[in-house]
Structures are given as structure tokens and as C-alpha cells.
VOGU-3710 file (C-alpha; in Angstrom, 3 decimals, decimal comma):
1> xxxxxxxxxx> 103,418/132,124/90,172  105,359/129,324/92,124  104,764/125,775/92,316  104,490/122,836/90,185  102,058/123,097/86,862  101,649/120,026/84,745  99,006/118,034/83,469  100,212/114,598/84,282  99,191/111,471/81,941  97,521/109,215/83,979
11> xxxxxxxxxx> 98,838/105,898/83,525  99,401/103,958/86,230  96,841/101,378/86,092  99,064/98,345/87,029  100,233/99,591/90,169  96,397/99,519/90,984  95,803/95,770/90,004  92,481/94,715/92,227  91,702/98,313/93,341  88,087/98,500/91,372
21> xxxxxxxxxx> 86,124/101,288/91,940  82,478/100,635/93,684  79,486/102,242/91,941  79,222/105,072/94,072  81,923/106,445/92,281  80,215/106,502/88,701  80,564/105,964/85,644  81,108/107,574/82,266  77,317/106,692/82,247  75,722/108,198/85,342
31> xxxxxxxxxx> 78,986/111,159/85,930  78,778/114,345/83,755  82,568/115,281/83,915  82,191/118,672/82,508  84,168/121,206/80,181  87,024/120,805/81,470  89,803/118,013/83,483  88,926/117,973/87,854  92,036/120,562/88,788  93,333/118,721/91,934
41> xxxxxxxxxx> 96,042/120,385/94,126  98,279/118,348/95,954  100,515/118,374/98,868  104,045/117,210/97,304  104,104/113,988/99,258  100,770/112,854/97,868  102,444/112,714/94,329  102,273/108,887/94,147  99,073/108,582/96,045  97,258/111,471/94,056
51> xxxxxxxxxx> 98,486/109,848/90,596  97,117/106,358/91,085  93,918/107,549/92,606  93,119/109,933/89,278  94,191/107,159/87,321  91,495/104,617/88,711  89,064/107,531/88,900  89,348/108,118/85,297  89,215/104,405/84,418  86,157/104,554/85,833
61> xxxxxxxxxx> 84,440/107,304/84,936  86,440/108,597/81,841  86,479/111,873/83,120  90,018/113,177/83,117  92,095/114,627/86,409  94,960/117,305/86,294  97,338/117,280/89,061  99,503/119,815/90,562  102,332/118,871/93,560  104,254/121,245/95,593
71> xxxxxxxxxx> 103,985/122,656/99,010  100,782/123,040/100,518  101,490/126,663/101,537  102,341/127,459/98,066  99,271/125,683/96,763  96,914/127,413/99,176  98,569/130,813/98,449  98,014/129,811/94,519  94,205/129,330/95,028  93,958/132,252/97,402
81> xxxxxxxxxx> 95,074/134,256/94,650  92,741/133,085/91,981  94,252/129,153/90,397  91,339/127,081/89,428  91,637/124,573/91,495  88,855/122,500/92,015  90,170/120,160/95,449  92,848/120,892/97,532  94,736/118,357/99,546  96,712/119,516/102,215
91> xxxxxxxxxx> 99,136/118,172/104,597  97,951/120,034/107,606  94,844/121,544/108,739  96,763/124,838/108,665  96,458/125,582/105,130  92,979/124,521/104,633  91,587/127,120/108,023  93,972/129,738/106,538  91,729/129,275/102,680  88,855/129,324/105,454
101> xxxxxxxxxx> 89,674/132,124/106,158  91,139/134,541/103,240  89,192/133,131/100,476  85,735/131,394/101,889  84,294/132,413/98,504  86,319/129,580/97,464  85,225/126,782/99,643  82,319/124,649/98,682  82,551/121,985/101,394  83,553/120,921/104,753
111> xxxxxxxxxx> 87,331/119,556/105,050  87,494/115,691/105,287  90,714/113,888/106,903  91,889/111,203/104,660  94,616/110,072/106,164  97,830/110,602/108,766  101,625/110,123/108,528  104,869/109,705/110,629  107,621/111,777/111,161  111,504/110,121/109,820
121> xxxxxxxxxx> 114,832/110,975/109,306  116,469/109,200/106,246  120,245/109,262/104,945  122,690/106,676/104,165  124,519/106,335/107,630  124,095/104,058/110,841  121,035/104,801/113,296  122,245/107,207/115,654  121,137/110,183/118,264  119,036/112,897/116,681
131> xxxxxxxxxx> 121,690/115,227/117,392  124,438/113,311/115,795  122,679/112,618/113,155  121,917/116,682/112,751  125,167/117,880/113,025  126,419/118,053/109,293  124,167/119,746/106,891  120,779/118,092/106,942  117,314/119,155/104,579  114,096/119,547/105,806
141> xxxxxxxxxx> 111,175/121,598/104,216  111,104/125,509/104,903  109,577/125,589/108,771  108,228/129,098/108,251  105,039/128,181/106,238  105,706/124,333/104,728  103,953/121,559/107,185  106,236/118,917/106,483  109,016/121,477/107,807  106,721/123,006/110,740
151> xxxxxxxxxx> 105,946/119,069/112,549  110,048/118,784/111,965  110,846/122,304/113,660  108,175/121,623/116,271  109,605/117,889/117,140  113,180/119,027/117,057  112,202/121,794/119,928  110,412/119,388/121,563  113,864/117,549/121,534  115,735/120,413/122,465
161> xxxxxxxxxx> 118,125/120,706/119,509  116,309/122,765/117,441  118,942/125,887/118,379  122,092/123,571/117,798  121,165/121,999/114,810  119,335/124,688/113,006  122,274/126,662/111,251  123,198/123,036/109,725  119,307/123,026/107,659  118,664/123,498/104,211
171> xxxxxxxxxx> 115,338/124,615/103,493  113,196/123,416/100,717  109,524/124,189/99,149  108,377/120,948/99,960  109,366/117,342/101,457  110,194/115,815/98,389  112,483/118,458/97,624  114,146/117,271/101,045  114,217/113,916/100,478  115,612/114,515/96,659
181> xxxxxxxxxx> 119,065/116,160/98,214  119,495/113,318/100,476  119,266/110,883/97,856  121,571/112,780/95,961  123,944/112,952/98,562  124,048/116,630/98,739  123,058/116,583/101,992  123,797/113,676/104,982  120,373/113,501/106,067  116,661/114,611/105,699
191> xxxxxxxxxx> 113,680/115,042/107,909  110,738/113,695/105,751  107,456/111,848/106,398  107,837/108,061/106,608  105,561/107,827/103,305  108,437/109,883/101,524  111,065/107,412/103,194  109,239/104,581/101,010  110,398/106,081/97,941  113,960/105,751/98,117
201> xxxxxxxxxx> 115,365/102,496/98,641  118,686/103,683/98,699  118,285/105,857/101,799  117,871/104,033/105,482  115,676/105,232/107,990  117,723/106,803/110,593  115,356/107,928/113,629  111,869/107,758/114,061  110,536/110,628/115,758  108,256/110,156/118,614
211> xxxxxxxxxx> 104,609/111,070/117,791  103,950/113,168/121,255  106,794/115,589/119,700  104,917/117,015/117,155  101,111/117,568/116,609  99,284/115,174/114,570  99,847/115,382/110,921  96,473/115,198/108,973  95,871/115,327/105,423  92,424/117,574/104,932
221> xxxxxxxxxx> 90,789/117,518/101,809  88,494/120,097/100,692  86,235/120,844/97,666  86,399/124,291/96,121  84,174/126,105/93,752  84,063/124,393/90,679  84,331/120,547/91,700  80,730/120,202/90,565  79,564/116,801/90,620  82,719/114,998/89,613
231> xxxxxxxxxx> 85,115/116,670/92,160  82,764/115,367/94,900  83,079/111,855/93,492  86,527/112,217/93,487  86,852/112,936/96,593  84,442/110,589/98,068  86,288/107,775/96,380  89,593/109,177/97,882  87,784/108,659/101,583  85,850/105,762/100,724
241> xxxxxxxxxx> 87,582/101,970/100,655  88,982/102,269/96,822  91,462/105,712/98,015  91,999/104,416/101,901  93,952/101,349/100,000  95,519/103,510/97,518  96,475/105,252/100,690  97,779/102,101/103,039  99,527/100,626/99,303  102,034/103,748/99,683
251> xxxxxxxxx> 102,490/103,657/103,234  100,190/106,867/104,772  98,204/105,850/107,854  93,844/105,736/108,077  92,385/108,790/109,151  92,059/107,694/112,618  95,887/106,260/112,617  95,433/103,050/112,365  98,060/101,481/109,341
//
């Protein structure tokens, strides 16, 4: 099975300095975490977002969150065929109609936007046409099922380079993926969201893609069998005011696109 696996240690309380938790969230007191740590899949550029959030959750509550990042495709496909995820986070509404609709059994609430993002191209050179700034070997995430790479293919249609610049792609399983070559300077440039710009100073934004190029990237949450009581609190503190500023701190946009 593909994707990322790993139980991350939660420890990130500093970056979350003010961020308390209201008491809607719970507490070790009122919350029965269960058996077992809230599974939470994760679209890959949620990593820093997803981290922080489980570590104020857990603060709160005491009720431990695991986390796996890659690809929402991938993490879809991984729950589809049985991983016991109990939320899913996804950076399109793609993935979370397409669980919808090959494993409903698995669903156990309505999806909930909680958030948006921008479209960028980073690398280390000078601002320049999208074309220009295509025409060496650039990385962007795999178009065929990976939303990061689909808004990207879409806007660079929309654009009308997509069929001279496409032989120069690499694709990846996720954004981060993309953005990781550019930083290493095995590529000249990456197509990423502007979130996943944030996290490499080294790397310049080169072009900001217009956003009536692509359609509107949502991030759609969605509880699956399992989340019991404490996945729903996790996920109503992810929409409520404690995860919107986790949210704004690393740069994604409110669910109805304001910053």
C-alpha cells in the first residue's frame, strides 16, 4: 500500500502560543477518546496545518491523533480499500464525491470546507512569463489523479501552454514532493499552492496564477466510520475559530476566501 504511514509525535505546542481551545472542544473530562489514537488522513500540503491542530487538540483533551500525509488520491484510494481512517482531509472535492461514491459505507458525515488556497510557481530565478519560466524541466504533482497537479494542468490549458510545456514536467505523488525538487535544485521550477511556497524561504515566488484559470481549490473534510465522538470534535475545532487561525497562521485562505 502507497502513501505515507507514521504516527507523528505531536509536539508543536509553541508554534501555537495563544491558540487555546474553547470548551466546545472538550476536555480529557467531558471527551471519551476511545481505544485507540483519531486516524486522520491528510492531503500532503496540510502537513504543517494538520500537525499543530492535533497537537492543540490533544493538549486539550489528552486524547491522542495519528497523522498520515500524501496525496489525496492515494489517501482516498487507501480508505476505499479498507485503512482505518477515521477523517479525511482532502484538497479537492474530487476525492471526497469519488469515497461518496465507491465506499458510502464509509462515510459518517456530510463534507465541510475548511479552507481555500492559491495557485504559485516557485524556483530560484527572476519573475518571468509562464512560458519562460516552463521551458526547462519544471515539477508539478501527477495531473492524472493528484489535485494539486489537476488545478496546475487545468490553469496551464487555460493559458494555452499546457502542450508546449508539458514534455518539460516531472510528476510527483503529491505537492510537497514538487516543491522538495525545486528546493533541491533538481528541477528550475515548481507549480505548488501558495501555502507550500511559505515553506521554503529559499525559493521566490515566480508567477501567480490567475484564480479564473483554474476551479476553486477547496479543502473538504469528512468524518468516516469510526470518528466516534472525538473525531467530530476534532473536526469541529478544525472549522471552528481555534483551526481557521491555525489555518490563516500557515497561509491557507477561510472557507469563503477571504485571508
Amino acid at each position: 500500500m502507497t502513501g505515507i504511514f507514521a504516527r507523528r509525535a505531536v509536539a508543536m505546542l509553541a508554534l501555537l502560543t495563544g491558540a487555546l481551545l474553547s470548551p466546545s472542544t472538550g476536555s480529557s473530562e467531558t471527551l471519551k477518546c476511545g481505544d485507540r489514537p483519531l486516524l486522520v488522513f491528510a492531503a500532503a500540503s496540510l502537513t504543517d496545518v494538520i500537525e499543530a491542530a492535533a497537537a492543540a487538540f490533544t493538549a486539550a483533551t489528552e486524547c491522542p491523533v495519528a497523522i498520515s500525509v500524501a496525496g489525496s488520491s492515494v489517501l482516498a484510494r487507501q480508505i476505499e480499500a479498507g485503512a482505518p481512517a477515521t477523517l479525511f482531509l482532502s484538497a479537492n472535492s474530487e476525492w471526497v464525491t469519488w469515497l461518496e461514491t465507491n465506499a458510502a459505507e464509509r462515510i459518517s458525515g456530510p463534507p465541510r470546507v475548511l479552507a481555500r488556497n492559491r495557485l504559485v510557481v516557485v524556483g530560484r530565478a527572476d519573475p518571468a512569463e509562464i512560458a519562460d519560466l516552463l521551458s526547462t524541466r519544471f515539477a508539478m504533482a501527477d495531473p492524472a489523479h493528484v489535485p494539486a497537479g489537476m488545478y496546475a494542468k487545468t490553469a496551464l490549458e487555460a493559458l494555452g501552454v499546457w502542450t508546449d510545456v508539458a514534455s518539460n514536467a516531472i510528476f510527483t505523488e503529491n505537492v510537497r514532493l514538487a516543491l522538495s525538487l525545486a528546493e533541491r535544485g533538481d528541477v528550475s521550477t515548481a507549480i505548488v499552492y501558495a501555502t507550500d511556497a511559505r515553506m521554503e524561504p529559499g525559493l521566490n515566488v515566480l508567477y501567480r496564477f490567475d484564480d479564473a484559470n483554474y476551479p476553486e481549490i477547496r479543502y473538504e473534510a469528512v468524518l468516516l466510520t469510526g470518528a466516534g465522538e472525538t473525531g467530530g470534535a476534532f473536526l469541529d475545532m478544525l472549522a471552528g475559530p481555534e483551526g481557521q487561525e491555525i489555518l490563516a497562521k500557515y497561509g491557507f485562505l477561510a472557507p469563503d476566501g477571504t485571508p
